[in-house]
C-alpha positions in Angstrom: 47.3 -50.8 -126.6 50.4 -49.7 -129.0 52.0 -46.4 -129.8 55.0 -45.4 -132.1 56.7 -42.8 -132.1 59.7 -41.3 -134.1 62.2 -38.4 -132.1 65.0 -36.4 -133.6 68.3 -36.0 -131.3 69.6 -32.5 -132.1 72.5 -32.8 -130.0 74.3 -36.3 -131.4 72.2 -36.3 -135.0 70.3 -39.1 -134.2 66.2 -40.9 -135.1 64.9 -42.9 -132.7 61.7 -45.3 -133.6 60.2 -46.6 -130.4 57.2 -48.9 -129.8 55.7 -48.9 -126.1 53.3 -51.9 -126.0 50.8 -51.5 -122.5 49.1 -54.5 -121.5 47.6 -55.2 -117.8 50.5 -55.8 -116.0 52.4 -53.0 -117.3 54.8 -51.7 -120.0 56.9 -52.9 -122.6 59.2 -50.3 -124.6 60.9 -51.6 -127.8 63.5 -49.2 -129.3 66.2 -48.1 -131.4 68.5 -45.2 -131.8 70.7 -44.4 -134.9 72.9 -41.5 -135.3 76.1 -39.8 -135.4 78.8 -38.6 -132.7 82.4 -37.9 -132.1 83.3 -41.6 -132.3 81.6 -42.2 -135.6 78.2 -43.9 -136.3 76.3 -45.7 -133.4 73.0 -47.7 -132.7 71.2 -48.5 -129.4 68.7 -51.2 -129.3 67.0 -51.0 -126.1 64.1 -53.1 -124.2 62.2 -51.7 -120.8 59.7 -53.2 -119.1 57.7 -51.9 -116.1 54.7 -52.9 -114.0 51.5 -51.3 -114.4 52.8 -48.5 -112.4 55.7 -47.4 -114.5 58.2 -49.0 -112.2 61.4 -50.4 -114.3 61.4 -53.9 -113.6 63.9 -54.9 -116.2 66.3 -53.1 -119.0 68.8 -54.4 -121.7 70.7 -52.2 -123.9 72.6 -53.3 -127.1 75.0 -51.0 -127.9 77.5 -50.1 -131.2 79.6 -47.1 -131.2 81.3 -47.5 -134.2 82.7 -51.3 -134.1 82.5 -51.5 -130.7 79.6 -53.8 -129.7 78.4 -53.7 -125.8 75.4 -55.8 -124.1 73.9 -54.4 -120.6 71.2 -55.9 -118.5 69.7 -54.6 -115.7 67.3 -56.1 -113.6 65.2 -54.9 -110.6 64.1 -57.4 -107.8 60.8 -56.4 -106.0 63.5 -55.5 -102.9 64.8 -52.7 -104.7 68.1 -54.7 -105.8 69.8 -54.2 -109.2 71.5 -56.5 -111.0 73.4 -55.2 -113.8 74.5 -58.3 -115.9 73.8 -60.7 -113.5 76.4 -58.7 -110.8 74.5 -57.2 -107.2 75.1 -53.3 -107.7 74.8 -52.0 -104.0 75.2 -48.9 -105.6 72.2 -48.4 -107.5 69.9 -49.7 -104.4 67.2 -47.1 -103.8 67.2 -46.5 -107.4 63.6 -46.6 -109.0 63.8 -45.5 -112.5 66.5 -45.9 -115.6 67.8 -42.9 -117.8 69.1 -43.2 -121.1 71.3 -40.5 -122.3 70.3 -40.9 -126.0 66.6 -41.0 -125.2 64.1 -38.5 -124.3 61.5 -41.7 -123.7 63.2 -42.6 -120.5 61.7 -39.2 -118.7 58.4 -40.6 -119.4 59.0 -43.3 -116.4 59.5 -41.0 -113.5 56.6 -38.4 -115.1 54.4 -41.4 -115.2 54.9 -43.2 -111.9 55.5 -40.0 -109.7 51.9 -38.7 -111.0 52.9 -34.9 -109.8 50.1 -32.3 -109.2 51.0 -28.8 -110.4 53.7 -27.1 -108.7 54.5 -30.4 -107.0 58.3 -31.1 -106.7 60.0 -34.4 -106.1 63.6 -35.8 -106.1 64.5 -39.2 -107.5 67.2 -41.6 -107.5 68.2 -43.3 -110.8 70.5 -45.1 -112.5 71.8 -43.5 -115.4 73.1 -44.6 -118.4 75.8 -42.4 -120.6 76.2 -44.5 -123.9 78.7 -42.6 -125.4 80.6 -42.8 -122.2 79.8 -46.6 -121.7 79.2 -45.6 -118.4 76.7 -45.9 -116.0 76.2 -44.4 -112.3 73.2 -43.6 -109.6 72.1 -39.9 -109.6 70.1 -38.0 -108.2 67.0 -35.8 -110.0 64.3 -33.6 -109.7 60.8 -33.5 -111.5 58.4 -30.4 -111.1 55.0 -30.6 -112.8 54.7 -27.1 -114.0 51.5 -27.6 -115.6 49.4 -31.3 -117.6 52.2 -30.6 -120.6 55.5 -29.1 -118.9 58.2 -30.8 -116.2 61.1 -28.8 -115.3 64.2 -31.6 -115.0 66.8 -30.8 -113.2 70.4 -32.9 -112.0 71.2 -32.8 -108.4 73.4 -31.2 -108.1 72.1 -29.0 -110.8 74.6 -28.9 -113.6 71.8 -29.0 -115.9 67.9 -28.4 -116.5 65.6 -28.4 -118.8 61.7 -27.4 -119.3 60.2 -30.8 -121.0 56.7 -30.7 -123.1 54.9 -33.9 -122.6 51.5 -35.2 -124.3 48.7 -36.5 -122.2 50.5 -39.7 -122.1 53.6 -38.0 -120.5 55.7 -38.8 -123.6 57.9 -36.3 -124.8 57.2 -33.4 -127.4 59.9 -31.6 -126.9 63.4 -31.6 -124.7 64.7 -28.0 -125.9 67.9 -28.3 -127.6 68.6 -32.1 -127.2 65.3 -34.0 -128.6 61.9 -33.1 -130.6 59.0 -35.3 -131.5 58.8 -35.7 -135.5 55.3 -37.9 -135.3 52.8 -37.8 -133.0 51.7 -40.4 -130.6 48.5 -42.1 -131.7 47.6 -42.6 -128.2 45.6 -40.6 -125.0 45.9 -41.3 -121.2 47.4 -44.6 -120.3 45.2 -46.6 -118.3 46.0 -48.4 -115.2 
């Protein structure tokens, strides 16, 4: 099974056309990001793939912010190691999902694998990616299933949160003030 789908940023100007192919052993996500920021013109092309569970297995990023042109890679063993361009990160160990600042798709992974009943909190660990920043670090988060269609998000410590809308695939409507769906998904419930 394939969806597209087409967000706007609101925050950094941006469009981002992403294609999430499922298959029985899980998920592959093909994307890319275009828009504008304080350093000019940028595009991110990225690649995730999970098992059947929504766990990230593997991530690359391609990167250009402005001229400059940066390649990131990270991989997670079935131990819970990361590498991040073939280098052992002991920081990111306990880490089970990826977040991409430019993308709301990257919520969809910890909505997805957590499977939250209403009212249900939980905290997670992940390692975040700022791509204006270039920078990446682990953090901590917090998902609440409010009801089938809304997450409260929340940082930990919380600096920032955020009520998300989500289909009935757990892909993102709307992320109030930083991204809104432009097309809709042509898909239902994932199936695994």
């Amino acid at each position: 099974m394939q969806t597209t789908l087409l967000w706007a940023g609101l925050e950094h100007q941006s469009l981002e056309h992403c294609l999430i192919t499922a298959s029985a052993t899980g998920f592959e996500i093909h994307s890319v990001v275009v828009g504008l920021a304080d350093l000019g013109p940028y595009r991110v092309d990225y690649t995730i793939r999970t098992d059947a569970y929504w766990q990230t297995t593997d991530c690359q990023l391609l990167t250009l912010l402005n001229t400059q042109t940066r390649h990131l890679h990270l991989r997670r063993d079935e131990s819970g190691n990361w590498l991040a361009n073939d280098e052992e990160m002991t920081a990111y160990r306990g880490c089970t999902d990826v977040d991409i600042s430019l993308t709301p798709f990257t919520n969809t992974l910890p909505i997805n694998r957590l499977r939250l009943a209403d009212g249900q909190t939980q905290r997670i660990h992940v390692v975040y990616i700022d791509v204006l920043a270039q920078q990446t670090a682990a953090v901590h988060q917090r998902y609440t299933r409010r009801s089938a269609t809304t997450y409260q998000y929340e940082n930990v410590p919380n600096d920032f949160e955020a009520t998300i809308t989500v289909d009935g695939a757990g892909l993102v409507v709307d992320y109030p003030g930083l991204f809104t769906r432009q097309a809709p998904s042509q898909t239902g419930q994932w199936v695994n």
